[in-house]
N, C-alpha and C positions, 0 to 999 in steps of 0.2 A: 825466432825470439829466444833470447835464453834462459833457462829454468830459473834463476832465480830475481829475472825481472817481472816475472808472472805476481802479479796481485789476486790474492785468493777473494773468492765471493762469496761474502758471507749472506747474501740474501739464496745461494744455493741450495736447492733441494735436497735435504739429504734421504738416504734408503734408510727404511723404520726398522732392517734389519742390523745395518752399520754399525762399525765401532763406535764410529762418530758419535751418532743418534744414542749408543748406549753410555759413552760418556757427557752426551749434554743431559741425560734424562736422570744419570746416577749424580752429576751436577745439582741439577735441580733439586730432587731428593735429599740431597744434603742442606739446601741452603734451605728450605722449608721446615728439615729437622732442626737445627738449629735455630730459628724464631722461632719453632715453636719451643722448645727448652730454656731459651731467653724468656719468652712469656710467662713461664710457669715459675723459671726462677725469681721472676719480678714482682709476680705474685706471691709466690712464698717468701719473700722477703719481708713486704707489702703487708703480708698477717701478721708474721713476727714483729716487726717494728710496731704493729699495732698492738699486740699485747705487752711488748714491752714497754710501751710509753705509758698504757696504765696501769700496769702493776710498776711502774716508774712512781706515778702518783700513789699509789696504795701505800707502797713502803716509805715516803717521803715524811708522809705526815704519822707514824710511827716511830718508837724510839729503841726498839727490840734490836736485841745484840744480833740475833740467828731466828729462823721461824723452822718449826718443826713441819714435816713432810707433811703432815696433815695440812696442817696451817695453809701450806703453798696449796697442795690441791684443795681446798677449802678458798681461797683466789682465785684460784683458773676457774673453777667450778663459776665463782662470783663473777668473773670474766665471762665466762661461756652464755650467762642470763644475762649478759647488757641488751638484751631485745629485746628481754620481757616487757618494759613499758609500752615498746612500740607495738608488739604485738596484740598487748590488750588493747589500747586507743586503736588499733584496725577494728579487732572483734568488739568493742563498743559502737562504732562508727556503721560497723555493719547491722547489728541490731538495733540503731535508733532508725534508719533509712527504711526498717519494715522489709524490706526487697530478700528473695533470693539469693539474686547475685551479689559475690561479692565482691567489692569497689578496688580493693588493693589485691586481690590475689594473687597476683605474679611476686609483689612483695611479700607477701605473707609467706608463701613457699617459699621465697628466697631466704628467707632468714629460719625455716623450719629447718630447711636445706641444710645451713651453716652449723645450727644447733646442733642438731642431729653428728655429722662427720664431728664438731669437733668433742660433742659427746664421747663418740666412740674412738676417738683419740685419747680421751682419755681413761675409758676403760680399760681399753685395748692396750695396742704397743706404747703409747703414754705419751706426751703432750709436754714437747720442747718447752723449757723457761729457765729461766736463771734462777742456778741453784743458790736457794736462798738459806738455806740449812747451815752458811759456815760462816762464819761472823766476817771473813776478809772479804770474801765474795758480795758479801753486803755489801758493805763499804765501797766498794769496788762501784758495785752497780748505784748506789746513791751516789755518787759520784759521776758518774756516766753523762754525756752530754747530750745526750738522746738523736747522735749521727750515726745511722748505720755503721760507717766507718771504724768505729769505734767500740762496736758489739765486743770485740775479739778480746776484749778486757777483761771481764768479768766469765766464767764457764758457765755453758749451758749444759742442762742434765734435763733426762724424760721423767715428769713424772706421772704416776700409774696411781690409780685408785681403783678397787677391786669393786667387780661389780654387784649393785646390790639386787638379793633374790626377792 
C-alpha cells in the first residue's frame, strides 16, 4: 500500500509522552484560555454598560455645562449604593421572620461582594467612567445611543477619591 493512501486514526492511542499528546494538551489549554478571557471580557463590558446607562440617566436630566471631579465621584459613589434598598428589605425580611438564619444570604453576600471591590475601585487605582469634567465630552456622551458599539465616542478616564481616615 502506499504512504500516502494510508488514512490516519484518529481514534488512535497516543503516548502521554508524545509530541502529539503535547500539542493536543497545549491545544486545549489554549482554547479554555481563551473562553475564559472571552468571559471576563463580557463581563467587564457587562458592568460598564451598566454604569454607563445610569450615569446616562443621571446626566440626562441635568443641564450642567461640565461636572467637577468631585461631582463625578460623588455619582459613582451614588452608583456604587444602588443595593442599598435591596439590602435593607433582606435585613428587614430577616428580622420580622424571628429565625437565625438568614433567607437571602447568598444574595446578601453577593451584593456585599460587588460593593465592597467596586468600593475599592474606587479608592484604589479608580474606577473607569466618562469623563465628565469637559463640556464636549458631555455632549458627547448625552448624545450617546447607549450601544456598546459606540462607547468609543465619548473618553473614558479613572476616577480616584482619596480614602477617608
Amino acid at each position: 500500500m502506499p504512504k500516502g493512501a494510508r488514512q490516519k486514526d484518529s481514534k488512535k492511542v497516543l503516548h502521554p509522552s508524545s509530541r502529539k499528546a503535547g500539542q493536543l494538551s497545549r491545544l486545549d489549554a489554549h482554547r479554555e484560555r481563551v473562553l475564559k478571557n472571552r468571559a471576563k471580557a463580557t463581563k467587564d463590558k457587562r458592568q460598564v454598560r451598566s454604569l454607563l446607562n445610569w450615569l446616562h440617566e443621571q446626566v440626562a436630566e441635568t443641564a450642567e455645562e461640565a461636572y467637577s471631579r468631585d461631582d463625578v465621584c460623588d455619582m459613582i459613589e451614588e452608583y456604587i449604593s444602588r443595593f442599598d434598598e435591596e439590602l435593607e428589605e433582606i435585613r428587614l425580611a430577616a428580622t420580622l421572620k424571628g429565625r437565625q438564619v438568614r433567607p437571602h444570604a447568598a444574595r446578601e453576600d453577593a451584593i456585599r461582594m460587588v460593593r465592597e471591590k467596586e468600593m475599592r475601585l474606587l479608592t484604589g487605582p479608580g474606577y473607569e467612567a466618562p469623563d465628565l469634567t469637559e463640556a464636549k465630552n458631555l455632549t458627547a456622551f448625552r448624545k450617546w445611543d447607549k450601544k456598546q458599539e459606540h462607547v468609543h465616542t465619548f473618553r473614558m478616564t479613572k476616577f480616584r477619591r482619596a480614602a477617608e481616615a
